[in-house]
N, C-alpha and C positions, 0 to 999 in steps of 0.2 A: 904522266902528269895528272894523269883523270883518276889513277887507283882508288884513291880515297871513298870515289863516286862512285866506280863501279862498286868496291865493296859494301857500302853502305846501303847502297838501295837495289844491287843484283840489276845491274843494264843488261837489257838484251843487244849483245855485242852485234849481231848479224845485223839488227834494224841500223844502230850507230855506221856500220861500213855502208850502206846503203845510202846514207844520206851525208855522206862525210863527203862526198864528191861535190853537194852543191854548197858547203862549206866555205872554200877560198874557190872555186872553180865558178858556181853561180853569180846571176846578175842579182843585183840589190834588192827588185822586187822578186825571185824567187828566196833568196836569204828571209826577207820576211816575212811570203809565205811560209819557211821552216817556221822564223820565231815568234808567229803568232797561234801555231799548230799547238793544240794541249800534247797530241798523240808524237812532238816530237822526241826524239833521243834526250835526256836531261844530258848527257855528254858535249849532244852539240848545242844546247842551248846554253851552256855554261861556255862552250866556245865562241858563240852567238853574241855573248856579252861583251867582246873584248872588237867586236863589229866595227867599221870604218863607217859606217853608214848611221846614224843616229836614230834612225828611225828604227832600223830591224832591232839596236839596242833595246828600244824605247818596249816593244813588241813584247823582249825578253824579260823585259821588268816586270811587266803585264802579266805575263803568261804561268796559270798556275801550275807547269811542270817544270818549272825552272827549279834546280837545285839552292837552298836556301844560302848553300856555300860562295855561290854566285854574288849574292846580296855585296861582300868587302868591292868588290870591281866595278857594281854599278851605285851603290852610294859614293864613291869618285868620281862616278863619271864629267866628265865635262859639258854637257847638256843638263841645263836644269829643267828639263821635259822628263829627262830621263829620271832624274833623280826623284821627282815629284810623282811619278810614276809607280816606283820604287817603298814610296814609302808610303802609299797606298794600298800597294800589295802585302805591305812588312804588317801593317796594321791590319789589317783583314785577317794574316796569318794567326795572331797573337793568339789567340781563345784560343787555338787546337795546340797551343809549342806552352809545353809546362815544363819548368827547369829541371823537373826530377825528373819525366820520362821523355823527355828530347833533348839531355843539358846541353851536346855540341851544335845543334840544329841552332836551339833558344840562344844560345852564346852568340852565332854568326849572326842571330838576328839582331841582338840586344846590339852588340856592336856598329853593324850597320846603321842603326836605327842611333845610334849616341854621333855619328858619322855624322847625321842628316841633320841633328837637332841643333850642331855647329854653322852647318850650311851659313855662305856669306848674301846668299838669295836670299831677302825674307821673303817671298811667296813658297819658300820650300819651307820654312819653318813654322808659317802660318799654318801650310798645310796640313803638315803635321800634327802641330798643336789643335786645329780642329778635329782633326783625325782621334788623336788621341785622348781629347778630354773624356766621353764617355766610356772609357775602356776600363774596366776594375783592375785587370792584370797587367796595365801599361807598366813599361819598367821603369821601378822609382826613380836610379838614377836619369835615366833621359827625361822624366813628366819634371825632375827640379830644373835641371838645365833648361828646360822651357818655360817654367817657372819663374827665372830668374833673368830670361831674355830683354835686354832692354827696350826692345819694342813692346808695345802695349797687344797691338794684334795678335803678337804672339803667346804673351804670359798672362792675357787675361782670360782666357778658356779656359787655360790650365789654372788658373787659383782659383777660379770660381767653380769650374764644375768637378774637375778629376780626382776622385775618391781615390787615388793610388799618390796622391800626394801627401808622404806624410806629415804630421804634427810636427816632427825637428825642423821640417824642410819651412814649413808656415811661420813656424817660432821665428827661424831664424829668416827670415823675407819681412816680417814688422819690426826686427831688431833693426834691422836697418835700415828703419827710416823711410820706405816706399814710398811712393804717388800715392793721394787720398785712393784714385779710383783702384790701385791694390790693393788699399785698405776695403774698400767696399766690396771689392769681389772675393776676397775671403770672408767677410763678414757674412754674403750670401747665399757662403756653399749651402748643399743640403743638409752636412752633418758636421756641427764644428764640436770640438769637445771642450771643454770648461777651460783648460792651458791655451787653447787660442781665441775663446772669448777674451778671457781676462788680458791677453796681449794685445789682442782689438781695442779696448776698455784705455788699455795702457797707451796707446797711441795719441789719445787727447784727439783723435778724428771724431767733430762731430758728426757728421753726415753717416760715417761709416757707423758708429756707435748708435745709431740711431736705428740704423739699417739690420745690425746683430739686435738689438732688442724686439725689432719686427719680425724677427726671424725663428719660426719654432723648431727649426732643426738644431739652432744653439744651445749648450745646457751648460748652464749659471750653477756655481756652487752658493753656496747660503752668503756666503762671505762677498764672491762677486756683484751678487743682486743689492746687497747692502751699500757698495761702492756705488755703483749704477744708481742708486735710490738717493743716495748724496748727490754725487753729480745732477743729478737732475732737477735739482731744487734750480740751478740755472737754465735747463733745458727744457720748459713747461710742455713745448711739442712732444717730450719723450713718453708723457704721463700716463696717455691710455695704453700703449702699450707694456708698460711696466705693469700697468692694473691686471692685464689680463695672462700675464705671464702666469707658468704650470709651478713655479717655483716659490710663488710669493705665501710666507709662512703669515701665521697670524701677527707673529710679532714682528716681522718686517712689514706689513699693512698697517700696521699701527703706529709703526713709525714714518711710514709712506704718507699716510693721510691725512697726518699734521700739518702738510702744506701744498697739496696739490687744490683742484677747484672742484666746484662741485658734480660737475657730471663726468668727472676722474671716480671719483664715491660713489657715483649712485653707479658705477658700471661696477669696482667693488661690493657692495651692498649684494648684487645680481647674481655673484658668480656662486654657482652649483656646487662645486668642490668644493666652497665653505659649508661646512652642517650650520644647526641653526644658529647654537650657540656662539659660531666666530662670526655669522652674518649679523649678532644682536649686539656684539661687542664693537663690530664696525660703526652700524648704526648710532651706539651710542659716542663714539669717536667725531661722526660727521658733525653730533649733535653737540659737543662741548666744542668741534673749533667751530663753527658759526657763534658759537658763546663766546668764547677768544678774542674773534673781530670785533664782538660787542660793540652796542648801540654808538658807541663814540669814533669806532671805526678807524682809518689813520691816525685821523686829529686828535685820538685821545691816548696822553703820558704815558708811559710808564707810570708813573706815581700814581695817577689817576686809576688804573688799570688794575693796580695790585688791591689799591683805597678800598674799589668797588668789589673786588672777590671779598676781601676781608671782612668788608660789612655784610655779604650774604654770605660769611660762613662757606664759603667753596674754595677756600686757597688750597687745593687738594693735591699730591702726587700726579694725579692725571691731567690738572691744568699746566703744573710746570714742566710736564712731558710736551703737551702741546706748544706751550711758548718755543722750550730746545727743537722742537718740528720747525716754526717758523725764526728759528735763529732768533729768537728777541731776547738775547743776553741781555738787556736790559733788567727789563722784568722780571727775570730768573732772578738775578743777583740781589732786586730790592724784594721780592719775593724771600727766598733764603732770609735773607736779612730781618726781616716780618717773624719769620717761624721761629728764626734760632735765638733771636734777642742779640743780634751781635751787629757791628755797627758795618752799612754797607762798602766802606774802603775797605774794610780788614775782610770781609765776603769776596771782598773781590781779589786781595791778595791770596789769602787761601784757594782760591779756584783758577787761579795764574800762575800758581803756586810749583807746576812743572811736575808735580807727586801724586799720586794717588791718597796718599796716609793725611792731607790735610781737608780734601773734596769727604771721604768717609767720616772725617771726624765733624764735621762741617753736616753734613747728613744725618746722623746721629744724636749732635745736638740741634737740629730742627725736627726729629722724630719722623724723619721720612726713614720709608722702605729703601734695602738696599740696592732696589734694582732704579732708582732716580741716581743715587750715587755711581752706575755702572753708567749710566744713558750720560751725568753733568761729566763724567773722564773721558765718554766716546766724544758729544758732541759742544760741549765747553772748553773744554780745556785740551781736546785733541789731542790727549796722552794714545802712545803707539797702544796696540791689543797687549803687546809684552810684557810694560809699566802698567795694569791695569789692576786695582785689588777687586776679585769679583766674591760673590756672597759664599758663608761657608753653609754647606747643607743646602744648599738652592734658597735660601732668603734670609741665612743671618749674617749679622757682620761679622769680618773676619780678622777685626782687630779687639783684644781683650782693653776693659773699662782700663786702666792704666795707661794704657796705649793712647788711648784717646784723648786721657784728660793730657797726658803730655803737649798731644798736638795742639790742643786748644790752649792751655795757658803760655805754650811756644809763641803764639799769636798774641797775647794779651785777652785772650777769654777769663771773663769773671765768672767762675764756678760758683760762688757763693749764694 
């Protein structure tokens, strides 16, 4: 029954007969004495396991000359002393049991240790799960199954701390909808990667989303921080730490600080990793939207608004960036309508217009650059990135003179 053991680890058979008499023959405290002994027989402590007495088990769990083969008899056990025991020792083992130079060792363990993470105990699977959160080499499958534990005690170690949990496993635990406080304890690993920010992000958890923004072990692709910088136009709390994020480009700053408040800017303005030249360009940003609010402030129209650019000569590209920062479709539209000479319903049709090809021709003949015409399809008209026409050459338009005048006399524009 034992071959397997003997041959694997080379028993010294003379010490095993020696001690195989207090095996079934011994009283309960000398059995324990055995299976608390490092220097016992791993033969009879693998017999040791199969004990009447809970405790001498409990011993053999414990004891690091127990054979690892042992582990399938005592993760069954019927004592959950035993068991928790058990998977103390399984976890302390881990670091030294690598799948390529121990693979049948690591197998009995991994096994035993998937055994445990079922357990109908939760103090055994608690334990575990704290056991195993800081382990790098914890085995994936048993850290998701605890992962996915319907206790909270359980799967909140594991999503928040356990780097052996991977990205699929996180994917698919916000796909389904969790508890916010799931949602935040992924949000607060130490290392999330860009696919489970952005599935964070996806969750519409404010709290959590808040919490991944505070987070510098998060990393934001260019695309996700532009999401997060929209959202956040409702989340004013999210603002200084989007300021201070390692990701924020110039041109996401610039569209950031169209409508956050002012010591959001002046903590941008500060930051070091801008050289001077995007520090001068923010600075001038701060300084057209306080021009924006202008003296008239809420109380003062749209109409009014555009009136007063017009007469100082400043209805510029950079004003109507700043209005699309503070959503004031308004403005924009009687704006456009100002530059292009085209009557503000037909402005507004063209830019509701569901197209790209009527927002560019509409651009064009108001003599604005083509990157207002990319900003009125992101943030006007909310065309997908797909349906977007973006500049040919990085700043010219990318529909020929023909082209244009179609869309605009499509509209009723007088060329003449």
């Amino acid at each position: 029954m034992f071959g397997f053991v003997k041959k694997l680890l080379g028993l010294d058979q003379k010490l095993y007969e020696k001690q195989k008499q207090f095996l079934t023959g011994g009283t309960p405290e000398q059995r324990k004495l055995m299976a608390e002994d490092a220097g016992t027989h791993p033969e009879a402590l693998y017999f040791l396991a199969k004990d009447s007495d809970p405790d001498v088990r409990r011993a053999v769990a414990i004891n690091k000359s127990t054979p690892v083969q042992a582990s399938a008899l005592l993760a069954n056990d019927k004592s959950p002393d035993v068991r928790i025991a058990l998977a103390a020792r399984l976890v302390e083992l881990l670091p030294g049991l690598s799948a390529e130079k121990h693979g049948q060792l690591y197998a009995y363990a991994v096994q035993a240790l998937g055994v445990l993470a079922h357990d109908e105990v939760l103090k055994i699977r608690q334990a575990l799960s704290t056991a195993l959160k800081d382990h790098a080499k914890a085995p994936p499958k048993v850290v998701g199954q605890l992962a996915r534990d319907v206790e909270r005690e359980v799967s909140e170690p594991i999503l928040r701390f356990c780097v052996a949990l991977s990205d699929e496993d996180l994917l698919e635990i916000l796909a389904d909808h969790p508890s916010g406080w799931a949602i935040a304890a992924i949000a607060n690993r130490p290392t999330i990667s860009p696919r489970v920010s952005d599935a964070v992000i996806n969750t519409n958890d404010v709290p959590a989303s808040k919490g991944l923004i505070r987070n510098p072990g998060a990393v934001f692709t260019q695309d996700l921080l532009l999401k997060i910088i929209e959202k956040s136009r409702d989340y004013p709390d999210w603002h200084e730490d989007i300021a201070v994020r390692k990701e924020l480009s110039l041109d996401l700053a610039q569209r950031f600080a169209g409508f956050v408040s002012q010591a959001v800017l002046d903590v941008m303005e500060r930051r070091q990793d801008f050289d001077a030249t995007t520090r001068a360009e923010i600075a001038d940003i701060v300084k057209r939207r306080i021009a924006f609010k202008g003296p008239g402030g809420a109380q003062e129209s749209p109409e009014s608004k555009v009136e007063r650019y017009v007469r100082a000569g400043n209805l510029t590209p950079g004003v109507i960036n700043d209005a699309l920062s503070w959503n004031d479709h308004k403005f924009v539209m009687l704006a456009l309508a100002q530059l292009s000479k085209i009557h503000p319903i037909v402005v507004e049709k063209m830019l509701r217009s569901g197209s790209a090809k009527p927002i560019v021709a509409l651009c064009w003949k108001a003599r604005l650059p083509m990157r207002v015409a990319i900003e009125l399809q992101r943030s006007y008209a909310r065309l997908e990135p797909k349906d977007f026409m973006y500049a040919k050459g990085g700043t010219d338009y990318p529909m020929t003179p023909p082209e244009i005048k179609w869309q605009l006399e499509f509209y009723g524009v007088d060329l003449s």
